[in-house]
C-alpha positions in Angstrom: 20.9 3.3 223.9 18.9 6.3 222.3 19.1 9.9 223.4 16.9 12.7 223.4 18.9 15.6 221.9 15.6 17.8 221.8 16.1 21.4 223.7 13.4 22.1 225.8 13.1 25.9 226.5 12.0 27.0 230.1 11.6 29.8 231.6 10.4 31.1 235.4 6.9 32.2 236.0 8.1 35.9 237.0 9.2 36.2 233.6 6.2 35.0 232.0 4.8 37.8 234.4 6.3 40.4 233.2 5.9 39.8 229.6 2.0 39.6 229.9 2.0 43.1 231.7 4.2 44.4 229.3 1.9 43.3 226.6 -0.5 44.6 228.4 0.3 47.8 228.4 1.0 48.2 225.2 -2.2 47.2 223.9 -3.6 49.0 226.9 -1.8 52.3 225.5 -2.6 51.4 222.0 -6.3 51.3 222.3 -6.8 54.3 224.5 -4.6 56.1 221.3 -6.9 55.0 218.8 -10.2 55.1 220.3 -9.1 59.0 221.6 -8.8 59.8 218.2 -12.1 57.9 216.9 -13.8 60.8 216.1 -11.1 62.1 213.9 -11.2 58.3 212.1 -15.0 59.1 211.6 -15.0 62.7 210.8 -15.5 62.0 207.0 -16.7 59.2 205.5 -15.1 56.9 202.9 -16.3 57.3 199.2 -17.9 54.1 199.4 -20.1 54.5 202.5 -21.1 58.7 201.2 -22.2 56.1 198.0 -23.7 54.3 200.2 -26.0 57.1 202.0 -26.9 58.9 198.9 -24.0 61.8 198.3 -24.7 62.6 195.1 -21.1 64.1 194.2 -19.5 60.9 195.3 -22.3 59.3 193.0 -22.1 61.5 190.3 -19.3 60.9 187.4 -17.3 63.8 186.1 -19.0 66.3 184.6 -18.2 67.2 180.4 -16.1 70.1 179.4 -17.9 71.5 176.5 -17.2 75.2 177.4 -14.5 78.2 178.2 -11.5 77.0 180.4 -10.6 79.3 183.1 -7.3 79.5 185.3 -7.7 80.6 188.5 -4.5 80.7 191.3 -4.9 80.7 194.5 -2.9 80.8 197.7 -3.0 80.0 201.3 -2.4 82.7 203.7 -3.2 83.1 207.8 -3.6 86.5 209.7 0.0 86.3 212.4 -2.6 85.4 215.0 -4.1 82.4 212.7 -7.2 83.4 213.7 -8.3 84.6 210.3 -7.3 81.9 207.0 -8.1 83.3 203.8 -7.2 82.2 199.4 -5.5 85.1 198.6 -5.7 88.0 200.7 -6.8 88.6 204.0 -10.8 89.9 204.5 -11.4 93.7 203.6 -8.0 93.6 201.1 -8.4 93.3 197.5 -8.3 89.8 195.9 -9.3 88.3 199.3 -11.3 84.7 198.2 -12.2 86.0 194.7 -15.5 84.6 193.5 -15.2 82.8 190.1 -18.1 82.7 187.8 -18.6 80.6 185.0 -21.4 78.6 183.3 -21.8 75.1 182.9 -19.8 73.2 180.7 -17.1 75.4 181.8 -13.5 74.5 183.4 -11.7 75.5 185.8 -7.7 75.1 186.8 -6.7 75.6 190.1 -3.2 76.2 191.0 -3.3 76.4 194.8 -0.5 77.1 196.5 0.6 76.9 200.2 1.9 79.9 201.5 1.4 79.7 205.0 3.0 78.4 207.6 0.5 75.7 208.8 -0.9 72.7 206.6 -3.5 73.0 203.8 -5.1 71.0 201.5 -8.1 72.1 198.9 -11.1 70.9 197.0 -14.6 72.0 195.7 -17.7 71.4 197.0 -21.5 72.0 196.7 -22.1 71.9 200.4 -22.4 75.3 201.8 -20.6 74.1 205.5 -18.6 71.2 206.8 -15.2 69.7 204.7 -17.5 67.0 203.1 -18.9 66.2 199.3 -15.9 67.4 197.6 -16.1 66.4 194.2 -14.2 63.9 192.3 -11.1 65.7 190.1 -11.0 69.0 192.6 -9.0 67.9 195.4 -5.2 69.2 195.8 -3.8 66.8 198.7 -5.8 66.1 201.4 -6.7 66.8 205.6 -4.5 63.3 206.5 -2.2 64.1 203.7 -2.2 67.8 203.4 0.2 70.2 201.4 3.1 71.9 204.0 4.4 75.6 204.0 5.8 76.1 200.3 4.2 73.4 198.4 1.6 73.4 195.5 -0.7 71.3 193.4 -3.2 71.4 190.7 -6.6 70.7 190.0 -9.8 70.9 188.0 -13.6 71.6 188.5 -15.9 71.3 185.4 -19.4 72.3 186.0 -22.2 70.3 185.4 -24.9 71.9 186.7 -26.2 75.5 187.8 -25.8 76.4 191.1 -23.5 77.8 194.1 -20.1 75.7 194.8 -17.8 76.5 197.1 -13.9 76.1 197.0 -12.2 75.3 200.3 -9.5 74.4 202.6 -10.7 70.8 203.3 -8.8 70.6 206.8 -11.2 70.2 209.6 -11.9 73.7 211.5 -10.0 75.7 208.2 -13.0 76.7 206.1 -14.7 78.5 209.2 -11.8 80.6 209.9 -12.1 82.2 206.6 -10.4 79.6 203.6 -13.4 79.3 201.2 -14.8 81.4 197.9 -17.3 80.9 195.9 -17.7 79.4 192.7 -21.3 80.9 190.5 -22.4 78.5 188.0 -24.9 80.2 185.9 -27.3 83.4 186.8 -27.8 82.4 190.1 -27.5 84.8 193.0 -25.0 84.7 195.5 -26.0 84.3 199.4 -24.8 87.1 201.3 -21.3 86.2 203.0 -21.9 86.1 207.0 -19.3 87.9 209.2 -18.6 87.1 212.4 -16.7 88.7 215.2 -13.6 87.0 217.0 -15.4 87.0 220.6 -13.4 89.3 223.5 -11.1 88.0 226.4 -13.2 86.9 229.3 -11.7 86.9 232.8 -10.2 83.8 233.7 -11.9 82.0 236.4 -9.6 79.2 237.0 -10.0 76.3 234.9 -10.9 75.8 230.8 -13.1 72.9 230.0 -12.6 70.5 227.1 -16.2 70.3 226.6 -17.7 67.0 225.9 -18.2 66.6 221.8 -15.5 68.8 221.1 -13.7 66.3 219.7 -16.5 66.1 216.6 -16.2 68.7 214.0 -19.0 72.2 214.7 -17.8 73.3 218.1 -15.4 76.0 216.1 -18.3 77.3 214.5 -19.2 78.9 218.2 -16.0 79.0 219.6 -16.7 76.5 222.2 -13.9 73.7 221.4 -12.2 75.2 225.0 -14.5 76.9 227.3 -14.2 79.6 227.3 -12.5 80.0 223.9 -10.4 83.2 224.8 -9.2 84.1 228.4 -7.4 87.0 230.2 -5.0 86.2 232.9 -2.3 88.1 234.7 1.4 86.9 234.4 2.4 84.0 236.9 -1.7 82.8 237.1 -1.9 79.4 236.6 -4.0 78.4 233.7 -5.9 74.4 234.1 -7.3 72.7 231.5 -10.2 69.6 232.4 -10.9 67.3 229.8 -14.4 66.9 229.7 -15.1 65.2 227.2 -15.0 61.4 226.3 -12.4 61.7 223.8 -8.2 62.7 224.7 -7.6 65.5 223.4 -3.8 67.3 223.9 -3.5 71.7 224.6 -0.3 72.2 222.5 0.8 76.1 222.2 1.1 77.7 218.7 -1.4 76.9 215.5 -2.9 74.0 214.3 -0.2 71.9 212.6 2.8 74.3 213.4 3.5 74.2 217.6 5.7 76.9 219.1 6.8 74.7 221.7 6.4 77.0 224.7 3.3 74.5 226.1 2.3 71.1 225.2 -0.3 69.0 227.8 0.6 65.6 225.3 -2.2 63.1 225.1 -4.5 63.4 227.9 -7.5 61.1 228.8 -11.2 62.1 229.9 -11.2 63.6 233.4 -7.8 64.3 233.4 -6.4 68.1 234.2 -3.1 70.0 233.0 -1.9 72.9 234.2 0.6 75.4 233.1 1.8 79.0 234.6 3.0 81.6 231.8 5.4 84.6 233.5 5.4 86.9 229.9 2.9 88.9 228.6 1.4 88.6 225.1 -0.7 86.0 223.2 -0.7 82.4 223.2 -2.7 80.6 221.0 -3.2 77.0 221.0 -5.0 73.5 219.6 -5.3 70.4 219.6 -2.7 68.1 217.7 -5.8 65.4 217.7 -8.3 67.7 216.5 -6.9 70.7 214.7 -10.4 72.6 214.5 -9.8 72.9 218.0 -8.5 76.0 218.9 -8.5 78.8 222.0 -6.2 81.7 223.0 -4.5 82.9 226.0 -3.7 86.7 227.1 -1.3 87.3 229.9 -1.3 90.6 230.8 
């Protein structure tokens, strides 16, 4: 007589139930995190695809140093409302984003350190807006990796060409608040620096819109990341976010990269709300934790 000393595993349909919807979920929950932060995955392109489309510094090998070598040191710093970034010193103090000139053949060492409170990183580029192009050899960390409160790093630029270059904070949203100088290859003439004015607090009407597209990079350059960007409200008024965009976005009180903790809406999907009542007076700034260059400000009188 033979016996069959296999184990056969069983187990009830309810259980098999459950399991599926727990998988569920968590693929469910999964995909609605990545694809809320898809513009963030897209906001720069690889090296290989700016090959790809032409980007000539991502082309372009490193250029020779035949010339002088110049050292130049430079350091994070943000106004106490982080409204204003700047290398150096703030705007209208002296040393604020020092222009470096030099001519071609020459070199350049950076010693960039960060001493703010927020998260920097750094890197040279010959395109006059945006965090893109930044040439091979300049970059000191970088906007996924970026340097925190107290660290440093090193780099070179050499310059191969005449023309305007610009050194910058290469985190999203960071160069248009005020972290970028300019670097003069050459007698060429510099572009007048355009100023522009932190807009006033507008009376609150009720509710601030997450506009849609403000989850792609350019919305900070006209304040319209949170509509409207800066608000007036009287203590114990409560303040409602709507996220109209297609993307989740979070409202998290503080600056980019360094929350205070006194608001935070978490991940939030299109059309959803969040609401939040705030009983002292002062200011409040805020972001988004998935999009840093999006920022707004709160004034509870």
């Amino acid at each position: 007589m033979s016996h069959d000393n296999s184990q056969v595993y069983r187990t009830t349909p309810a259980r098999t139930g459950k399991m599926m919807i727990i998988m569920l979920g968590i693929c469910i929950v999964g995909g609605a995190i990545f694809f809320g932060m898809w513009d963030y995955w897209i906001s720069e392109p690889a090296p290989v695809v700016a090959m790809m489309a032409g980007d000539s510094a991502a082309v372009a090998g490193p250029a020779a140093h035949t010339g002088d070598t110049i050292t130049q040191d430079l350091r994070f710093i943000e106004s106490s409302d982080f409204r204003t970034l700047a290398f150096n010193a703030l705007p209208g103090e002296s040393d604020n984003n020092p222009t470096i000139n030099m001519n071609v053949g020459d070199k350049v060492i950076f010693n960039v350190d960060n001493a703010g409170i927020s998260f920097h990183s750094f890197g040279v580029t010959a395109e006059d807006e945006g965090f893109g192009g930044i040439i091979p050899g300049s970059e000191v960390a970088s906007a996924s990796n970026p340097l925190k409160g107290g660290e440093s790093g090193i780099s070179e630029f050499v310059a191969g060409e005449e023309g305007i270059f610009y050194y910058i904070c290469t985190v999203p949203g960071h160069r248009d608040q005020g972290m970028v100088g300019q670097i003069i290859v050459g007698d060429v003439a510099a572009p007048e620096p355009v100023v522009e004015e932190t807009p006033e607090p507008v009376e609150f009407n009720g509710v601030i819109s997450l506009p849609e597209g403000s989850g792609v990079p350019g919305c900070e350059d006209t304040n319209e990341c949170y509509i409207p960007f800066n608000v007036s409200v009287s203590a114990g008024e409560e303040i409602t976010w709507s996220n109209d965009d297609f993307a989740a976005h979070t409202v998290t009180s503080g600056l980019p990269g360094a929350p205070d903790g006194i608001f935070d809406s978490s991940l939030f999907m299109a059309g959803g709300t969040f609401s939040v009542t705030l009983d002292e007076s002062g200011e409040y700034p805020y972001y988004c934790m998935v999009h840093p260059w999006m920022t707004g400000n709160i004034t509870v009188n």
